[in-house]
Each structure stands twice: as structure tokens, then as C-alpha cells.
C-alpha positions in Angstrom: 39.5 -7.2 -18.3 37.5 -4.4 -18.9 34.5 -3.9 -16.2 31.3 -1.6 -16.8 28.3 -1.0 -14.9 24.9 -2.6 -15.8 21.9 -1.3 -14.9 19.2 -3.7 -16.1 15.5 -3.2 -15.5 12.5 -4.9 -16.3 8.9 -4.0 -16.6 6.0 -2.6 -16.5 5.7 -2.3 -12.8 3.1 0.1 -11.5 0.6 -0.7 -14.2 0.7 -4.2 -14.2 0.5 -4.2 -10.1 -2.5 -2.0 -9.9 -4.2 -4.0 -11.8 -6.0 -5.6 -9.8 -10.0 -6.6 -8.0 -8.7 -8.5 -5.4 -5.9 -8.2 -2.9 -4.5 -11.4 -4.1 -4.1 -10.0 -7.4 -2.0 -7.0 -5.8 -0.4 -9.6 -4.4 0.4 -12.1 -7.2 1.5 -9.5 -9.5 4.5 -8.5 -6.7 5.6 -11.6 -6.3 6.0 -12.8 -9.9 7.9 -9.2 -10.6 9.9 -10.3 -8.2 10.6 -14.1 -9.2 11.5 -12.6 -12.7 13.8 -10.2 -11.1 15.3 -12.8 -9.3 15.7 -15.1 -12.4 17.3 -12.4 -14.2 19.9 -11.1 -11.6 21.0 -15.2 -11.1 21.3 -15.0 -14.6 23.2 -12.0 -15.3 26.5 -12.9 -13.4 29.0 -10.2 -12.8 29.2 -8.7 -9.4 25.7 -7.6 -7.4 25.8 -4.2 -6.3 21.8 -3.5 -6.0 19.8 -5.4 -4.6 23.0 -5.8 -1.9 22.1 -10.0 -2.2 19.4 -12.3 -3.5 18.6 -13.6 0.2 15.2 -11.5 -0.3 12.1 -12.8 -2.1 11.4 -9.6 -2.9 13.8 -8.1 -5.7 13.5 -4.8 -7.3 13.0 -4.9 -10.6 16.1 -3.1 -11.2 19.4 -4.3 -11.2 23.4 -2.3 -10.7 25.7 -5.0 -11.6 29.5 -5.1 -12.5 30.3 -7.2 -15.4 32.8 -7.6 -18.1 30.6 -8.2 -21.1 27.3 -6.1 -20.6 25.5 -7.0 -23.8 26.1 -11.0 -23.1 25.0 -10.1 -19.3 22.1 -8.3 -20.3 20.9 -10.9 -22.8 20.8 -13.5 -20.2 18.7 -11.9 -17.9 16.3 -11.3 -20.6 16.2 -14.7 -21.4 15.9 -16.2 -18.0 13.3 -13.3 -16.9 10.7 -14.4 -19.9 11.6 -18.7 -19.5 10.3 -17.7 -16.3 7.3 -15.4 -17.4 6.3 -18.3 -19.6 6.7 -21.0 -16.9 4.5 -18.7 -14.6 2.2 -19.1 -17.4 2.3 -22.6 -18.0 1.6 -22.9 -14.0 -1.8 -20.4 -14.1 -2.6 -22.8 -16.9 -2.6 -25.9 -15.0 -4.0 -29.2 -16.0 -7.3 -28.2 -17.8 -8.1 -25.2 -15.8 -9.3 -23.4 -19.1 -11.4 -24.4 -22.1 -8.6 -23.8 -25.0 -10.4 -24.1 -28.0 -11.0 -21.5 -30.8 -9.4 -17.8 -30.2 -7.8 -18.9 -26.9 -4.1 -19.9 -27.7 -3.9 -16.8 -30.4 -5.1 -14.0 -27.8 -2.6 -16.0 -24.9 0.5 -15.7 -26.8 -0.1 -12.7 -28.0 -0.3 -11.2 -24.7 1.9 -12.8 -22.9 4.9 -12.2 -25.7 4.0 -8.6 -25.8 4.2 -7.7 -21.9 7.5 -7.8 -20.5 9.7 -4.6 -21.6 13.1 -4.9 -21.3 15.8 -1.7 -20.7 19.7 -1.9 -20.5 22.3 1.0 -19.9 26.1 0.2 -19.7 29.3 2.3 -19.0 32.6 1.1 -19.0 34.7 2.3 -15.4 37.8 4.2 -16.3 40.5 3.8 -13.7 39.3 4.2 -10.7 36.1 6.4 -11.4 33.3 3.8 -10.7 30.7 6.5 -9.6 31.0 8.6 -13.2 30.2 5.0 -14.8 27.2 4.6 -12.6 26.1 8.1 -13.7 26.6 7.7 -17.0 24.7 4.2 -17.2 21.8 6.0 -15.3 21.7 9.1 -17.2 21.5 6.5 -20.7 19.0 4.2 -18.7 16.5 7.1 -18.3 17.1 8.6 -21.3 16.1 5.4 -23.2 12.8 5.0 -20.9 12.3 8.1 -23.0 12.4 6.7 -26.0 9.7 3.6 -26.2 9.1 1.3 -28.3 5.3 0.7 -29.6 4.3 -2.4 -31.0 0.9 -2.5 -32.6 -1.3 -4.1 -30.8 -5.0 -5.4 -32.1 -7.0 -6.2 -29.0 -10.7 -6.8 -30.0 -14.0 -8.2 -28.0 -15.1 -7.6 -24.4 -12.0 -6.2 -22.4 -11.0 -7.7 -19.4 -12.3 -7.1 -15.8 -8.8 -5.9 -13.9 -7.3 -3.7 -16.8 -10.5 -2.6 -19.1 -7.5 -2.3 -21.6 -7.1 -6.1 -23.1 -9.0 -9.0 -24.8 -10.3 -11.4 -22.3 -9.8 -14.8 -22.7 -12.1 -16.7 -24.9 -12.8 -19.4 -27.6 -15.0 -16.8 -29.5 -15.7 -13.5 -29.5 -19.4 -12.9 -29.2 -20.6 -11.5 -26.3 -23.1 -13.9 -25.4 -20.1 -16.4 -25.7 -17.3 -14.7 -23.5 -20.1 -14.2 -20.7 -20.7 -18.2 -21.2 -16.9 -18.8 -21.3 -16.3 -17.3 -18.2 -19.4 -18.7 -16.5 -18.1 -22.2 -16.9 -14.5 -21.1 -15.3 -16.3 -19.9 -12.3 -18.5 -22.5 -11.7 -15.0 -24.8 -12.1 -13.0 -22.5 -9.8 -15.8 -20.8 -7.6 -12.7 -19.3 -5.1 -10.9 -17.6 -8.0 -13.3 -16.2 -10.6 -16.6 -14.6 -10.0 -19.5 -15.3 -12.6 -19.3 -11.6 -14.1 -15.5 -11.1 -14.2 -13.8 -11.4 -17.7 -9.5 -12.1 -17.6 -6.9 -11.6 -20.3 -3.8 -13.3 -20.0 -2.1 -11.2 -17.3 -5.3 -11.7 -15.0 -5.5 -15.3 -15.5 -1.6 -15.5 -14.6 -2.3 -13.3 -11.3 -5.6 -15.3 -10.0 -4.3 -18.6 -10.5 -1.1 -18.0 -8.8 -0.3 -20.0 -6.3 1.9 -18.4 -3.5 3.2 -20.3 -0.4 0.7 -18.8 1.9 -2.4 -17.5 0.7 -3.2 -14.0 0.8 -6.0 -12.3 2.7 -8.5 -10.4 1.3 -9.5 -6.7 2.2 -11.9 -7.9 3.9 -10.0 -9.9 5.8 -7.5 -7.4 6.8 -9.9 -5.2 8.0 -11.4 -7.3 10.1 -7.9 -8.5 11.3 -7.9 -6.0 14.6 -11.2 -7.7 15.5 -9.6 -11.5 15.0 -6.6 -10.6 17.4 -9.4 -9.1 20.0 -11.5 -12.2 20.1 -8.5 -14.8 20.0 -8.9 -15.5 23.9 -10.0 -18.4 25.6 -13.0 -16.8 26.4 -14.2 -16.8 22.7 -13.7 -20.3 21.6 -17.3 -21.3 21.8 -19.1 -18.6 20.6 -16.1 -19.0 17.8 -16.6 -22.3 17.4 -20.6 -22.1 17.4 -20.3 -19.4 14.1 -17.7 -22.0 12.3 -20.3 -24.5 12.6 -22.9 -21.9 11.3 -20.7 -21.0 8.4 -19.8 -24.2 7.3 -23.5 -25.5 7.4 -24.2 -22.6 5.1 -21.8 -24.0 2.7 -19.4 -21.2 3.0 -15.6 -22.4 1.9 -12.3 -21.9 4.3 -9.4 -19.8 2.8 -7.1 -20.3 5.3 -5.5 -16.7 4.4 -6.1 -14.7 8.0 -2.8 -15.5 9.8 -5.2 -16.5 12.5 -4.7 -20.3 13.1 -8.6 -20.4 14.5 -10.3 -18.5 11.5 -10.0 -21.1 8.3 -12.5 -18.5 6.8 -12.1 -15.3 4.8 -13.0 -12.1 6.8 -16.1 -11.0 5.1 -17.7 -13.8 7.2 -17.3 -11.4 10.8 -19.3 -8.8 8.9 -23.0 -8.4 9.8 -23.8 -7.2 5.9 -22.7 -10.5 4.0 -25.5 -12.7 5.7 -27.8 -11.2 3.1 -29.1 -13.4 0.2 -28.1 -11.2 -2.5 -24.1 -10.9 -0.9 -24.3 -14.6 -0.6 -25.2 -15.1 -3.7 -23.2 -13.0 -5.3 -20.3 -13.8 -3.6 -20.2 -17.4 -2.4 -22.7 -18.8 -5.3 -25.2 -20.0 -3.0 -28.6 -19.4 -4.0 -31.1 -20.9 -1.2 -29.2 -20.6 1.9 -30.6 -19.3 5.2 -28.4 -16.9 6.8 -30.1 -16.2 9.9 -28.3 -19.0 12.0 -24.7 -18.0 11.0 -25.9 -13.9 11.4 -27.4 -14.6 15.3 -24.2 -16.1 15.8 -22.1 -13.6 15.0 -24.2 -11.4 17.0 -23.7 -13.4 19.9 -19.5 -12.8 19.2 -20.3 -9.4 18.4 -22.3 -8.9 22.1 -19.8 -11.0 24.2 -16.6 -9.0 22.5 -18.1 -5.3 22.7 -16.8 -4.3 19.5 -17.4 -5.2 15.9 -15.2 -5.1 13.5 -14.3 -2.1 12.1 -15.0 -2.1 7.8 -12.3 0.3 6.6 -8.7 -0.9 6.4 -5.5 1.4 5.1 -3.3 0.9 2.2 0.3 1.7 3.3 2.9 3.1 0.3 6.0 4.0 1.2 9.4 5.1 -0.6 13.3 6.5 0.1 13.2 10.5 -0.5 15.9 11.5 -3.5 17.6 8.3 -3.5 18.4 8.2 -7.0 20.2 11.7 -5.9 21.8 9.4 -2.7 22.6 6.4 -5.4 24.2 8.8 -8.3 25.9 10.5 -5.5 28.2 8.1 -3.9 31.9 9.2 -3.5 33.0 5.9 -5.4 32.0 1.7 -5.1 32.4 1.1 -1.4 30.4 3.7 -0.6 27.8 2.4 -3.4 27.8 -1.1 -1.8 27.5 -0.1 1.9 24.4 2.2 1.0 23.2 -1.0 -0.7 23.8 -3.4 2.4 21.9 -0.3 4.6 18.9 -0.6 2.2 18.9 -4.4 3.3 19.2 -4.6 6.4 15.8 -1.8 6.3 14.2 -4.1 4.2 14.5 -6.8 6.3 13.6 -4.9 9.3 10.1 -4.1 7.4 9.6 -8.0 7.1 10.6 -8.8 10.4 7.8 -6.2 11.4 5.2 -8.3 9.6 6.3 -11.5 10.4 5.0 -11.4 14.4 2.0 -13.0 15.0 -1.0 -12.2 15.4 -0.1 -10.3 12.2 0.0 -6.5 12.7 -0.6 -6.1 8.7 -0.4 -7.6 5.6 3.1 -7.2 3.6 2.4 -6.9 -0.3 6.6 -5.5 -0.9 9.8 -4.5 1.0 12.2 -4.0 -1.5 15.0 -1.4 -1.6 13.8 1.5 0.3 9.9 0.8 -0.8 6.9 -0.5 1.1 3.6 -1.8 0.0 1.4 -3.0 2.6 -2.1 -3.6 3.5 -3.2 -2.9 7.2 -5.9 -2.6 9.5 -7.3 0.7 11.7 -6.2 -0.3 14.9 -2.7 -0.9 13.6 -1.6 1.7 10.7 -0.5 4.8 12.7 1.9 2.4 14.7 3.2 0.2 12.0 4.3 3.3 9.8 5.5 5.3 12.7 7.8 1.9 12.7 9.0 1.4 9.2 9.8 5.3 9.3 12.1 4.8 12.5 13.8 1.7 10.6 14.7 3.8 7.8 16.1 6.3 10.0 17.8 3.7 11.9 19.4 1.7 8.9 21.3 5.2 7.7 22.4 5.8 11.9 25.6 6.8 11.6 26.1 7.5 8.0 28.6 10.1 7.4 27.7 13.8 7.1 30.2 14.6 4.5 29.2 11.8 2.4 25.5 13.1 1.7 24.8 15.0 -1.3 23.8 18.6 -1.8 20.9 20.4 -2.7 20.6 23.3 -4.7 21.2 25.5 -1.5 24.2 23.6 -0.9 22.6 22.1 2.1 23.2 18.6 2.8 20.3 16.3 2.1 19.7 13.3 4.6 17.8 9.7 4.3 14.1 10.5 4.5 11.3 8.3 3.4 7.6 9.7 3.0 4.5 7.4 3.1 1.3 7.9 1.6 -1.5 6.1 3.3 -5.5 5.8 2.1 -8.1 4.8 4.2 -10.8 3.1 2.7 -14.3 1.1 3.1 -13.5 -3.0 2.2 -16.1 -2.8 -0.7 -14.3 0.3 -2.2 -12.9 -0.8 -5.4 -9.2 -1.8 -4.5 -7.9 -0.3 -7.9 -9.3 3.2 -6.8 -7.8 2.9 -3.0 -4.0 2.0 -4.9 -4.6 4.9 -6.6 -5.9 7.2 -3.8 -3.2 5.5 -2.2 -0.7 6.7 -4.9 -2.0 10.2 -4.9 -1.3 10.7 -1.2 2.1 9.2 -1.3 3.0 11.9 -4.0 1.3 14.2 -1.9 3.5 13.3 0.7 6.5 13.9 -1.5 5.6 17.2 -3.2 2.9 19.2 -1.0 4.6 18.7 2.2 7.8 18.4 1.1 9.4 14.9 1.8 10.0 13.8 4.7 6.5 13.2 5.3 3.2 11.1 5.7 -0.2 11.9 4.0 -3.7 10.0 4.9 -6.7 10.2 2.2 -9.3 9.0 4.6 -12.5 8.2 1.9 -15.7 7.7 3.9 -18.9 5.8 2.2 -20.4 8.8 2.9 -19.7 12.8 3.8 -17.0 14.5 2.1 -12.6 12.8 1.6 -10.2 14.1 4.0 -7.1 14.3 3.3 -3.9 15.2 5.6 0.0 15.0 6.2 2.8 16.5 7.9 6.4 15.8 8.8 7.5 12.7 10.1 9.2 14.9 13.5 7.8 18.0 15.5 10.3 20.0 16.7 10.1 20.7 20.8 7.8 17.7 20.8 9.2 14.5 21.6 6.5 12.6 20.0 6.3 12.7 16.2 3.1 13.7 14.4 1.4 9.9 14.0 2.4 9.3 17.9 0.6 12.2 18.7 -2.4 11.6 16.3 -2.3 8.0 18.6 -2.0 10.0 21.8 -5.4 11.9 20.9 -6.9 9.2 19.0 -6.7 7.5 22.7 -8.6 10.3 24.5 -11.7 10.3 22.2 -11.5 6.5 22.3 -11.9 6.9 26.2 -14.3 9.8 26.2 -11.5 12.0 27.7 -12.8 14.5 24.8 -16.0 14.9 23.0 -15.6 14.0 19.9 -16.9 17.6 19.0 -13.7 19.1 19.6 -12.3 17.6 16.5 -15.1 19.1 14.7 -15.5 22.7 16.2 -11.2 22.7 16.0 -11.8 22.4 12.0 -14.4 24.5 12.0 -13.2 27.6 13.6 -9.6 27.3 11.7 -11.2 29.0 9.2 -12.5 31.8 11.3 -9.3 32.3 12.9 -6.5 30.9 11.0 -5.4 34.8 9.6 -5.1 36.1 13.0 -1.5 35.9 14.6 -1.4 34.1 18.4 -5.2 33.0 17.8 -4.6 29.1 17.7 -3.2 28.7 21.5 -6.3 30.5 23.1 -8.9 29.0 20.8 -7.4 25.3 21.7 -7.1 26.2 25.1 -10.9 27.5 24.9 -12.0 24.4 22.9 -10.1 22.3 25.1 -11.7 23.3 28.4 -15.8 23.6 26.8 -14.9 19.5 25.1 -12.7 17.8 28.2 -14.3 15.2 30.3 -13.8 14.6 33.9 -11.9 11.3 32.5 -9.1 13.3 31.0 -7.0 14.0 34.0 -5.3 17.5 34.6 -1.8 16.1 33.5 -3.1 15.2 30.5 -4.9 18.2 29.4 -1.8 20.4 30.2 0.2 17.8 28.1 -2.5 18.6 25.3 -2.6 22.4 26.2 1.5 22.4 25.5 1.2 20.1 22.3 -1.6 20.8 20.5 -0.6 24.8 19.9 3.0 23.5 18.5 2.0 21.1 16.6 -0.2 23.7 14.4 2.3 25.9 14.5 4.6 23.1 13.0 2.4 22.6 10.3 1.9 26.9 9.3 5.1 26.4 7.3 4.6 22.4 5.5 0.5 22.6 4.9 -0.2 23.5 1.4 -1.6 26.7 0.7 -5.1 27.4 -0.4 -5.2 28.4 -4.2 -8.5 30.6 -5.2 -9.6 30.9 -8.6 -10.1 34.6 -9.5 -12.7 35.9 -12.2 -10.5 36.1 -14.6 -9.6 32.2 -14.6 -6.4 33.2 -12.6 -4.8 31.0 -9.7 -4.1 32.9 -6.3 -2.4 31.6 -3.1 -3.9 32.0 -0.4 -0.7 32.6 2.3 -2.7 32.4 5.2 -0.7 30.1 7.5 -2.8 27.0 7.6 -1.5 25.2 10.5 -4.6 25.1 12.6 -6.7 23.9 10.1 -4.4 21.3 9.0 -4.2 19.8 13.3 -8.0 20.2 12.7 -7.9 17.6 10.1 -5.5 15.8 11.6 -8.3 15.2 14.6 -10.8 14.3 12.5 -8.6 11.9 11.2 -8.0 10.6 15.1 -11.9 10.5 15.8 -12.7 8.4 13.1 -10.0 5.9 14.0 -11.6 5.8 17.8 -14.8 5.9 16.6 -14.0 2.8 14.2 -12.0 1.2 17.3 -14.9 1.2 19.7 -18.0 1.5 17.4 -19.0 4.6 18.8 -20.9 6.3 15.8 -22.9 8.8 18.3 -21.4 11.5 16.5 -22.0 11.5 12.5 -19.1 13.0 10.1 
């Protein structure tokens, strides 16, 4: 019989992911992508090229499969991607959870029928040419993702909270109505809707999911690094003192911290919540006295040195050219050992999450991306990990059977990370997105192959920074020496003005050739401590000048705007300045770590 290649895909993705308040909603929206990826590839039959099996819970939402009858194939998926779409529905539903009188069942179908899209590509393999088939099918794929398909769409009253775009539920369409509407579901579900938050379809589907282990907030994950400090004997009852304050304030356990001892969500290890107004608002309790609950958790707070730190990091991460890798394959072989290589990183990423105390939060590992929420004291170190995974998953593979650039220079397996750092009250759909833009960054400023961190203070100005993955002559790579120096000013082995006056004077001296080795040395010597011994600071007089120089040739230029509305590039090499952000970047992370604010940004 006949066999083509398939390449079936279902969406949207990115849209319907980032839309989202809560970090369970992130959450939610992954894994029912991925449930309806998995119903459609059980569905679809023919022989599973990518995803290399369906052992993973999470599935890309594209599929490579060989069949004999690609229209039949692809019509199954499609139907056993939206019965399960609408028995994810029926689930959120629930016995009663929602008044569904009036305008309610209209505006739920409607919504729910009009979401999924649906794309198909098929070429048939001549001979032995599997490869040209795959091409082919990709090339008509993307070319019909071109080509979309509008259906009008009436969506009238108050717009939902998590996309601003939709009709939120309701029986009718008043405003005074949807605000009562959706006060009655929160004072029924307290832990899943607040009083002001409005949900169409989509967002009732993502909050009242109900995942095997629930999953923490933002809160919680930045305030995971202080969990894993205070779980010690020595802790229990000045832990078990604050439970008893919380749960007299009539606070509710979550359960979601991977910390067997702390049933409650993190925001309850942060000073600020014990307010009435954040109680209120948060918990719906209108008359409690926090005072009890606060002086015991300054009691933890004294007896543990540290508090916890409020900003937590937002980790993306994703395979450099691998469609050029996929669409590049010699022939089918090849195409399903690159697959099993993609596995076997994938599973390394959630073997890397699965240790416990939890080092981060895993949202997705899927193919060659990562999605993962994280806390300070752990980011550098977990994506300095997932990047040596990647590298190690595609050990060995042979030279000859990489693809070429444009320069006829082969191109290895590189992955490039974007990572935002942001305050736990920042709106999460703005970190994913500052998250996003630094990922690109990652991709396109730097050139692959590398990691950029948007660091977005409460207050003072962003920061944003990246490099390579690697530093040649340097056998630590750019995060393990951001950890290295990130450890002195933790210490006090430097002043955490260096990092400062660094920044500062790279825009003195950056145009001058040889001027970044003396003025480090010179900074070096004026902002050292007698705790940094001499071994150290000639380890940091040898790095710190190469790895500025490293970045002369990857940190984006400075474009000036002329009178005459004109771009220039400024082609001043901008490697000092960039390692001046870059330990900026490491003294907020210490400063975080250790609460030592004695310096201000």
C-alpha cells in the first residue's frame, strides 16, 4: 500500500497558554493541549515518528506520522481531539458548579465549538525518498497556516478577566448582572475564582481543572528556596506555631508546595499578606486579626536569617533551527533516531524536576521545549542543566549528518533560553510575555545558542542581558560564572558597588582598545574584601577580562536615532558593558538570597 507522511497539528497554542492570572491557569492550559494531543495521536494510527512514543504526558501538539490513508487518519484525530475538548468541558462543569440559566449555554457552545483549529499536510513517499515527503508535507503545512480561516464571531457584554478578548460567562448581560453572576461563583468556589474576576468558557475550563497534583502559585514558587531552608528539625516548632496561627485566621491549605510540611499556599511566608486589605481581598476574610500569624512568622523569619526572597523567574526554552535539523534528515532512520534523542532530553528535563525538595516548578518538556517556573536561588543552576542535557542527548551525533548554513558551515544542536525575573504580584500574563521577549532575544540578538534574563524590578529601571551558553578559554560557561560571582557578593568577598561602578564606567571606556582588563583589575582591587582570598581574585582577574571580551562580538549594538529620524549603529564593542549587566544581574540574585538591601538599585 501506498504510505505518506502526516503531519497533523492542533491549536492555538501560545495564545490560549498565556492566557492566564494564575499559574494554575498556565498550567491547566498545558496539560489539556497535551491530553488532546495525546487523544489525537492514539487516534490517528499509522506509524509515530514525532513525538518518538506516547510514554510522555506531555505531547506536542504536532504530530509526523506514517499512514496509508492520510485523510481518514487525520479525520480521526480531529474527532478524538474535540470528544476530548468537550469531555474536558463537561468535567470544569461539574455537578452544579455554575448557575446555567439564561445566555449561559448559548455563549458555552459557542466558544467552546469555535476554539480548537485544526491543520493537516500529507505527502505520499516515492520509493525510497521519505525525507522529500516530509519536506513536502512541511512546506504544504506552513503554507496553509498562511491561509486561515475566519469565522465570524459575535462576542458581546463584559469580556473576560484572562483574555480581555471573549464574553464572560453569564445568565444575562447587564453589567450589574455579570458582576452579581460571578460574585455567587466565588463565594461557592472561594479557592478558584476571586470576587472581581469575570471567565468565558476557556477560563472556566482552565480554573476548574483538576490535575493530579495541584499546582503552586507564584507565590509559592518564589518562596520555595525559603521552604527547602527552613525544612530542618530545628524549624518544626516555630513551623508548627505559624500553622496554627494561619489556620485560626481561617486561611485554607492548598497542598500545592511540594513541601510535605507546608499544606498552605506560599503567600502565607510573606510579611505583606497579613494586611487586612490582602486578606481580604485575597482570602475573603473580612474581620480577621493578623497580628498573631504576622509575629509568628517573624519569629521563623529571625530564627532562619533570611526571608524569603519575592521575585521568582520564568524559564522558556527551545531547540535552535530544528525545523532546519527535522527537514534535514538524510532519510527515516535518521528522522526517528533524532526523534528518540528529543525523548530521552525530554525526560531528562522531568527527571530534573522530579527530586525533591523541588528545585522548580515544571509547566512543559516536550520535544526540544521547556516551560518552567523557578525560584532565585535555583534558576541559574537549573538552566545551566537543561542546556547541558540538550547537549548531551545529541553526544555523538554524526558530523556529516548536520545541515548547512548559508556559509556552508555545519550547524549543530543548540537550544537558547529566555528567562524573566519578576516580582510575585507582577501580572503573570506580562512576565510570559517578558518572558517570550527575552527568549527571542535570545534567539535573534545574540544569535542562538544563547540565554537572555529580563530582570523587572518593582522599582528602578528593567535590565536586561544574555550571552552564549560557552566562553571560550573558560572552563565555566557564562551562568556558572554569573553563580561564581553571584557567591562573592553573597559573602561580602566584593562590595556590591563593583557591579555598579563596572556598568558605569563601560560607558566611559568601552571605545578604547585594552581598557576593560586594567579598569576590572582597578575596580577589582578598590571593591575586594579581605574575605575574598588571593586565589580567588586572580581567578576573577583572569575571568572577568575574557568574559567581556567574549561578549564584544554577541552583545547587540547600540542603535542612535539621528535628526533626521535615521537609525545608526553604534559598533563600539560592547562587551564590558554587557559583563556589567551581567553583575548587576548577580547582585541582585545575592542580595535576594541573603536580604541584604544595603545597597539600593
Amino acid at each position: 500500500m501506498t504510505r505518506h507522511v502526516l503531519i497533523f497539528s492542533l491549536g492555538p497554542v501560545q495564545g490560549f497558554i498565556a492566557e492566564a492570572r494564575r499559574a494554575a491557569d498556565l498550567y491547566a492550559g498545558s496539560r489539556m493541549l497535551s491530553e488532546l494531543a495525546q487523544a489525537a495521536a492514539r487516534a490517528i494510527g499509522g506509524e509515530l515518528i514525532l513525538p518518538h512514543s506516547l510514554d510522555s504526558s506531555d505531547t506536542p501538539n504536532k504530530l509526523t506520522v506514517i499512514v496509508t490513508d492520510p485523510r481518514s487518519a487525520a479525520q480521526a484525530a480531529e474527532t478524538a481531539a474535540r470528544e476530548c475538548w468537550q469531555g474536558l468541558a463537561q468535567a470544569a462543569l461539574g455537578e452544579d458548579r455554575l448557575p446555567q440559566g439564561g445566555d449561559f449555554n448559548d455563549i458555552w457552545q459557542r466558544q467552546l465549538e469555535r476554539h480548537l483549529e485544526f491543520t493537516w499536510a500529507a505527502a505520499e513517499i516515492q520509493g525510497d525518498n521519505y525525507i522529500q515527503a516530509y519536506r513536502d508535507a512541511a512546506n504544504a503545512l506552513d503554507a496553509r497556516k498562511r491561509t486561515r480561516t475566519f469565522a465570524q464571531s459575535q462576542e458581546d457584554g463584559p469580556k473576560d478577566s484572562l483574555s480581555g478578548r471573549r464574553s464572560a460567562m453569564r445568565e444575562k448581560i447587564a453589567m450589574r448582572d455579570v458582576k452579581a453572576y460571578w460574585k455567587q461563583v466565588a463565594d461557592r468556589h472561594p479557592t478558584k475564582v476571586k470576587a472581581d474576576e469575570y471567565l468565558d468558557a476557556l477560563g472556566v475550563m482552565k480554573r476548574f481543572f483538576e490535575p493530579r497534583q495541584p499546582f503552586p502559585s507564584v507565590s509559592t514558587v518564589a518562596a520555595s528556596g525559603f521552604l527547602a531552608r527552613v525544612d530542618k528539625p530545628e524549624f518544626e516548632t516555630l513551623l508548627r506555631d505559624l500553622k496554627e496561627k494561619i489556620q485560626a485566621l481561617g486561611l485554607y491549605e492548598t497542598h500545592n508546595s511540594g513541601f510535605d510540611f507546608w499544606p498552605y499556599d506560599g503567600d502565607t511566608l510573606f510579611a505583606e499578606t497579613y494586611t487586612p486589605q490582602r486578606l481580604k481581598n485575597s482570602y475573603h476574610l473580612e474581620q480577621a486579626d493578623p497580628r498573631p500569624a504576622l509575629a509568628a512568622l517573624e519569629r521563623l523569619y529571625k530564627a532562619a536569617g533570611s526571608r524569603p526572597s519575592p521575585y521568582y523567574a520564568i524559564l522558556r526554552m527551545d531547540g535552535d533551527q530544528m525545523g532546519k535539523h527535522l527537514s534535514d534528515c538524510r532519510n527515516e532512520q535518521v528522522h526517528r533516531k533524532l526523534s528518540a534523542r528529543l525523548a530521552r532530553f525530554t525526560q531528562q528535563v522531568r527527571d530534573l524536576f522530579a527530586v525533591k525538595p523541588p528545585l522548580g516548578y515544571l509547566i512543559y518538556a516536550g520535544g526540544d521545549d521547556v516551560l518552567a517556573l523557578l525560584p532565585l536561588d535555583s534558576v541559574l543552576t537549573v538552566t545551566d542543566k537543561i542546556e547541558q542535557a540538550y547537549r548531551d542527548a545529541f553526544q555523538g551525533w554524526p558530523n556529516e549528518a548536520l545541515p548547512l548554513n548559508e556559509d556552508g558551515q555545519r550547524i549543530p544542536f543548540t537550544i537558547s533560553a529566555g528567562i524573566a525575573i519578576v516580582h510575585h504580584l507582577y501580572p503573570l500574563d506580562a512576565a510570559l510575555e517578558a518572558a517570550r521577549e527575552a527568549e527571542h532575544a535570545a534567539k535573534n540578538a545574540y544569535g542562538r545558542n544563547a540565554v537572555c534574563v529580563a530582570l523587572l524590578k518593582r522599582s528602578g529601571e528593567p535590565l536586561q542581558v544574555g550571552g552564549k551558553w560557552c566562553i571560550d578559554d573558560l572552563e565555566s560557561g557564562t551562568l556558572g560564572l554569573v553563580a561564581d560571582v553571584k557567591e562573592h557578593f553573597a559573602k561580602k568577598r566584593l562590595s556590591s558597588k563593583f557591579a555598579y561602578e563596572v556598568a558605569a564606567e563601560a560607558q566611559v571606556v568601552s571605545g578604547i582598545e585594552g581598557a576593560a582588563q586594567p579598569t576590572l583589575k582597578r575596580l577589582l582591587e578598590r571593591h575586594k574584601t579581605d574575605a575574598l582570598r588571593k586565589v580567588e581574585l586572580d581567578d576573577l582577574l583572569q575571568s572577568l577580562p575574557v568574559w567581556a571580551g567574549a561578549h564584544n562580538d554577541v552583545a547587540p549594538k547600540i542603535i542612535h536615532r539621528q535628526p533626521d529620524c535615521r537609525e545608526k549603529k553604534d559598533e563600539t564593542p560592547q562587551g564590558l558593558a554587557e559583563l556589567g549587566r551581567w553583575l548587576v544581574l548577580a547582585r541582585f540574585i545575592a542580595q535576594e538570597e541573603t536580604n541584604d538591601h544595603s545597597t539600593a538599585d
